[in-house]
C-alpha positions, 0 to 999 in steps of 0.5 A, spaced: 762 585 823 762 590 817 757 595 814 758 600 809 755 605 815 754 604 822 750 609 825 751 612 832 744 614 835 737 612 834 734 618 835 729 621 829 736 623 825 739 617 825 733 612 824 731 616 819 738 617 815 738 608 817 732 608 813 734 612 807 740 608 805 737 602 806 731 604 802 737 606 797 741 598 798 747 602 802 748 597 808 748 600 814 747 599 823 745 603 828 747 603 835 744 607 841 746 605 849 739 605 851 734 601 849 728 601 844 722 604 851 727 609 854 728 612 847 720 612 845 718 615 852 722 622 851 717 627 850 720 633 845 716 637 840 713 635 833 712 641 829 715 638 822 716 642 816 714 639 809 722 638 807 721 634 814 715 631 812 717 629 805 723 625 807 719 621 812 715 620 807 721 617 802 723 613 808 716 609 808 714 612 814 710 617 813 702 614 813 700 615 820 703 621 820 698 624 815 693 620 818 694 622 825 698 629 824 694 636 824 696 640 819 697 648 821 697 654 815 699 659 821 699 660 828 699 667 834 703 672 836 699 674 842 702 680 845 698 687 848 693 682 850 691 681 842 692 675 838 695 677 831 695 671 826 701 670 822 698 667 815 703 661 814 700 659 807 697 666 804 704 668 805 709 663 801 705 661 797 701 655 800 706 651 804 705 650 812 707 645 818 705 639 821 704 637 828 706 631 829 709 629 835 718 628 835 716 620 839 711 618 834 716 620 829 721 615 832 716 610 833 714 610 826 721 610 823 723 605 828 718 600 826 719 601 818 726 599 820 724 593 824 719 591 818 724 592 813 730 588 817 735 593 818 740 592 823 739 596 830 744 595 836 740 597 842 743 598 850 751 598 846 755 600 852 761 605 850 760 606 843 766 609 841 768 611 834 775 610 831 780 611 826 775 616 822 781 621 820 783 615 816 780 610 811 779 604 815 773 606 820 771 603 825 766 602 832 767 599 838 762 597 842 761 593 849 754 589 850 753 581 853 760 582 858 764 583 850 766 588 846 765 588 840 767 592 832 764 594 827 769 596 820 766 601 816 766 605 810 763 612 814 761 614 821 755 618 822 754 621 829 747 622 830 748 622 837 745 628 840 750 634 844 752 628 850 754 623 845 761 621 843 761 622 836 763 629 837 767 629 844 771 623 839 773 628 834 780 632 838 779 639 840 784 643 835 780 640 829 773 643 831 771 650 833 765 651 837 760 657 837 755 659 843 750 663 847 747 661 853 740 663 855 738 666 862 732 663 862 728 656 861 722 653 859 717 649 864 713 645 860 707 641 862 704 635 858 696 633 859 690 631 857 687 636 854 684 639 848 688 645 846 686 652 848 686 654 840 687 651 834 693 653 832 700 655 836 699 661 840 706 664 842 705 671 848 710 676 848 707 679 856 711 683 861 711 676 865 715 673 860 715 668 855 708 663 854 706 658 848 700 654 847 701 648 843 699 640 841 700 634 840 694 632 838 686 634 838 687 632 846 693 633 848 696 639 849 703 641 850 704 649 855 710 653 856 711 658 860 719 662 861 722 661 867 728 662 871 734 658 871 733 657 879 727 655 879 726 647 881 719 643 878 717 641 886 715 649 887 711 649 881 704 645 882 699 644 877 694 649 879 700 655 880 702 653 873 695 654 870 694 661 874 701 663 871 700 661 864 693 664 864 696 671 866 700 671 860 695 669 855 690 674 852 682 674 856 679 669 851 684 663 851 685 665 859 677 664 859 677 658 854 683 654 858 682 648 859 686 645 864 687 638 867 694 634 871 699 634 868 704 627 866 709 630 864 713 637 867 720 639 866 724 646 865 729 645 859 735 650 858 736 654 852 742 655 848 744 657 842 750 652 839 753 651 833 760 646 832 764 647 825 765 643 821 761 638 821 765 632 818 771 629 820 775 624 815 769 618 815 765 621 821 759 625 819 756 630 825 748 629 824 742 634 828 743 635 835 751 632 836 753 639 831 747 644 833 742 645 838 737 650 837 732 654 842 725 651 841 722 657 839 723 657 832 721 650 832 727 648 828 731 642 831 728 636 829 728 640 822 734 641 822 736 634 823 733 632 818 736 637 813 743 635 815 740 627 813 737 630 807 745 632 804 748 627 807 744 621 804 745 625 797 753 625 798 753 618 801 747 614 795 751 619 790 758 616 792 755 610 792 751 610 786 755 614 782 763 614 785 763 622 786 765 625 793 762 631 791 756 630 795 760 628 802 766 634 801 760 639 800 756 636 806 759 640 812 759 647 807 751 645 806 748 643 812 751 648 816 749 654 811 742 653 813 743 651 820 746 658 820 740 661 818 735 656 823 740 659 828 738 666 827 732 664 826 731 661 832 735 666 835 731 672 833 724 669 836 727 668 842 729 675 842 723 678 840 719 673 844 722 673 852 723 678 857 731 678 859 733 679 867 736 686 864 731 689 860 729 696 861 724 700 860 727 702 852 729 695 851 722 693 852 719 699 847 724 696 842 721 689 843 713 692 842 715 696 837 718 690 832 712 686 835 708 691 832 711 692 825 712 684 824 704 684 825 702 690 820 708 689 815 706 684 809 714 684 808 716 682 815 710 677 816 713 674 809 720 674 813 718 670 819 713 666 815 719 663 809 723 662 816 718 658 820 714 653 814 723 652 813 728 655 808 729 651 801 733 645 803 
């Protein structure tokens, strides 16, 4: 079998670079190890910058999204048990995010493919990227007792931190920049409306909460945790007293609360691996970068890494000029560094660490206050949270 671009992961990022090329008539395949229902019951988040959406639209998948999606020109920073809103539009110029859930983005991107006829290979064992430090290519892959190959052009590696693309590549060639969190996220799911129109993120001495949505009637709640602890300890209703705690009186009082369908606690972690191109092996979204969620940037960021590299990969294709492709690492991680920073700062600012003391925690009031009462620092966190220019 040969393509012009086998595509490792069917996630958003690889679904939406798929579609871009095929779009663009660049042949290509995607393959993922798990089959089509695993992948759509994930549950992750769905706040999309207007790049994000733009690409989506390009890609023929955005109609159910601008239908569906609920539009947000700002959001809360709760803290001193006050709501300070940070006004999205009014501080850069008109621009805002969509909520619009990451599944139904992967649903609507997996059904543009299927309507157009692209090829995607599901429940492919061992997926194996190979020889990509040289100009032949290729993927092996095992499914129905065979093992099977697929010869290349390029290999795009969109298959998340765990995936093969990146553990392929030798330990000498790639460099690796982390930072640990020493707490995570319990999150719950459930049938409700959402305690506000728009997304409440508290600061309280308890720790972290964020109030957020999937839609006008399912809501999506976090609260910081520690690392130790296990979901059977925490029932529904002690989540719903705990999340009360942290918010200020009027969102406690107008919660609406409901059984939960989903309940997990989630890691943080700051990771960035360099570069992200090997020969003809491209690293995409998560397999390069992970983010912690608060600064709502890691299904944005996989959609920038899609935007350079469809522009190198149509411009060598379309034009025979590798100047797109050998400026790709340079680029996607440019804005990927600042998402990380980004992502870094909220956490900081937003979380109580186990060794915060008394002058720490004054510090992190005193920032608080100046980012609510200074048009500058407003402007600042605005810029970054509706996406920086692609």
């Amino acid at each position: 079998m040969r393509t012009q671009v086998a595509i490792i992961g069917s996630g958003p990022s690889g679904l939406l670079l798929g579609q871009l090329l095929t779009g663009a008539g660049i042949d290509n395949i995607i393959l993922d190890r798990v089959g089509k229902d695993y992948i759509l019951g994930r549950v992750r988040a769905g706040v999309l910058e207007e790049g994000t959406v733009g690409l989506i639209d390009q890609a023929g998948a955005g109609a159910r999204l601008h239908a569906e999606g609920l539009p947000h020109t700002g959001f809360s920073l709760a803290f001193d048990g006050r709501d300070h809103r940070i006004d999205l539009r009014g501080l850069t110029g008109g621009k805002r995010v969509m909520v619009y859930g990451q599944t139904e983005v992967t649903r609507d991107l997996m059904e543009r493919r299927e309507a157009s006829g692209a090829r995607t290979i599901y429940e492919a064992a061992n997926v194996t990227p190979h020889d990509f430090d040289t100009g032949s290519p290729f993927v092996t892959y095992e499914k129905d007792g065979g093992t099977h190959r697929i010869d290349c052009d390029f290999i795009a590696g969109c298959d998340g931190f765990h995936g093969p693309s990146r553990n392929a590549v030798p330990k000498s060639a790639i460099r690796v920049f982390e930072k640990i969190y020493p707490f995570g996220w319990l999150g719950i799911l459930a049938e409700v409306a959402p305690v506000s129109d728009e997304l409440i993120y508290a600061n309280h001495p308890r720790g972290f909460a964020l109030c957020s949505m999937r839609s006008a009637t399912r809501s999506r709640y976090y609260i910081q945790c520690a690392l130790d602890e296990k979901i059977e300890d925490w029932s529904d209703d002690r989540f719903w007293d705990e999340l009360r705690r942290r918010l200020p009186a009027h969102h406690a009082e107008a919660l609406i609360t409901a059984p939960s369908f989903e309940k997990s606690i989630a890691p943080l972690r700051s990771f960035v691996a360099e570069p992200m191109r090997f020969g003809s092996m491209f690293l995409v979204g998560d397999a390069a970068h992970i983010v912690p969620p608060t600064g709502a940037k890691g299904l944005n960021l996989a959609a920038s890494d899609v935007h350079y590299l469809f522009a190198g990969l149509r411009e060598h294709y379309r034009d025979g000029s590798d100047a797109g492709i050998d400026a790709y690492s340079e680029k996607a991680l440019a804005r990927v560094w600042k998402a990380v920073r980004f992502s870094w700062w909220m956490t900081t600012m937003m979380h109580r660490f186990p060794d915060t003391g008394e002058f720490d925690q004054r510090i992190q009031e005193a920032e608080l206050d100046y980012l609510t009462h200074s048009r500058a620092a407003s402007t600042a966190l605005a810029e970054n949270y509706v996406g920086l220019p692609l």
